[in-house]
C-alpha positions in Angstrom: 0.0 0.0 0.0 1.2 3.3 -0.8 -0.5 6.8 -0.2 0.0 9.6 -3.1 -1.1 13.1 -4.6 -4.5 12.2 -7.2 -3.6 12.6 -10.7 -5.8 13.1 -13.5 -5.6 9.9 -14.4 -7.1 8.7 -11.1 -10.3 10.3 -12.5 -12.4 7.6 -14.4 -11.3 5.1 -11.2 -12.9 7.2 -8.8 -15.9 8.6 -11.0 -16.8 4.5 -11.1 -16.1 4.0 -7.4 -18.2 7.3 -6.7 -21.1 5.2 -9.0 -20.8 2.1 -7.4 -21.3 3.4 -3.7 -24.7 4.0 -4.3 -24.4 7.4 -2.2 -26.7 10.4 -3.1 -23.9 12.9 -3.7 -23.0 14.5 -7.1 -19.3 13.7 -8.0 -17.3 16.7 -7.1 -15.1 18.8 -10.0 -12.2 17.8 -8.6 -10.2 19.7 -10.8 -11.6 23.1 -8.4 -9.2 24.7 -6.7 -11.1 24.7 -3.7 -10.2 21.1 -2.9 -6.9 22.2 -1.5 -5.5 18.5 -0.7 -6.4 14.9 -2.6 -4.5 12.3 -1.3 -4.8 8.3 -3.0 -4.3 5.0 -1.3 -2.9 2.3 -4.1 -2.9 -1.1 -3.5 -1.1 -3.1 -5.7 -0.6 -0.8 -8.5 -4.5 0.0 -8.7 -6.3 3.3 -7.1 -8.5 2.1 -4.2 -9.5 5.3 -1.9 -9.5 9.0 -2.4 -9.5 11.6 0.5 -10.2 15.1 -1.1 -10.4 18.4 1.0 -12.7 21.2 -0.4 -12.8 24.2 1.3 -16.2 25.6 2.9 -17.2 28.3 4.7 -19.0 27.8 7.8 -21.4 31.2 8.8 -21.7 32.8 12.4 -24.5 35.0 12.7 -24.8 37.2 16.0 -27.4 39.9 15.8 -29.2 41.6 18.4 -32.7 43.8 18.3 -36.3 42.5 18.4 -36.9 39.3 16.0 -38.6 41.7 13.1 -35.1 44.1 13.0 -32.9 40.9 13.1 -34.4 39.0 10.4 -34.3 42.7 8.3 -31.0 42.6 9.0 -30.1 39.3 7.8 -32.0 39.6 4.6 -29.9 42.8 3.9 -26.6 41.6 5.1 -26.6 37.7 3.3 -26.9 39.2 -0.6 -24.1 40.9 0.1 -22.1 38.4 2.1 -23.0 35.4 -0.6 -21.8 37.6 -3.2 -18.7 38.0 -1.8 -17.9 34.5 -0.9 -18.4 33.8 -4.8 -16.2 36.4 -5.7 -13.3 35.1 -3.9 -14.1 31.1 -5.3 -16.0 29.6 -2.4 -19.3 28.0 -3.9 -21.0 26.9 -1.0 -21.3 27.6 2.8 -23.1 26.5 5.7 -24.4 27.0 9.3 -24.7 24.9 12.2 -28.5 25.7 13.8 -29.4 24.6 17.7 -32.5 22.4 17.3 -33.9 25.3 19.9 -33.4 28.0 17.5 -34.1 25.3 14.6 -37.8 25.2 15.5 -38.3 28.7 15.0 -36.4 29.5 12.5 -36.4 27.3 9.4 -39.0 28.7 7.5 -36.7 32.1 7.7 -33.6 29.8 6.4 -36.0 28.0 4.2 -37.2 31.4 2.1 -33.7 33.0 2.4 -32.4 30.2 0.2 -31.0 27.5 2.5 -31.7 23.8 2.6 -31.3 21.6 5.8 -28.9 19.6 5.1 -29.3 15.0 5.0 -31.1 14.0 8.1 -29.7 10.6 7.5 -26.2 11.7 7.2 -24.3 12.7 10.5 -21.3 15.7 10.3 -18.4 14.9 12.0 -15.1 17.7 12.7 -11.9 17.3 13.4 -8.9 19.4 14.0 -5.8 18.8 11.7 -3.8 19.1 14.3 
């Protein structure tokens, strides 16, 4: 077993593996630089596993007023905050929601553009160091 940098020509292997997990993501470009870091395990010449690392931006929102002037405020602040995530390359971001705010909230997040994400999938962090 050896672990390497991907390669282009690790593409096709991993595009079938992608297909044959069944999973309901969309293959990622990985030709975007925002996957800072694609490392391969080989086993016996052939391609087996890819890790890739894409960056993301993860949102803090802290806001004070009554509810009516706080959700003004984030539907004036978010246009422009989006647009300039895009114009510096990062295509997506996300938020980490308290179930207690959760309950009150989603149909704000819901109409502002965001989409809970898989209730069947878990998120797990990590440090790197």
């Amino acid at each position: 077993m050896i672990v390497r940098p991907f390669t282009g020509a690790d593409l096709e292997t991993f595009r079938r593996i992608h297909a044959e997990s069944g999973l309901d993501y969309r293959f990622p470009d990985l030709n975007s630089p925002l996957f800072l870091e694609k490392a391969v395990v080989e086993r016996d010449g052939k391609p087996t596993t890819l890790l890739a690392g894409k960056i993301d931006v993860e949102c803090y929102l802290m806001t004070s007023g009554n509810a009516k002037d706080r959700l003004e405020d984030i539907e004036a602040v978010q246009p422009v905050f989006l647009h300039e995530l895009w114009l510096k390359g990062i295509d997506s971001a996300y938020c980490g929601v308290p179930k207690s705010v959760d309950r009150h909230f989603r149909k704000h997040m819901t109409r502002l553009g965001w989409e809970r994400g898989r209730p069947e999938w878990i998120n797990y962090f990590r440090d790197t160091q």
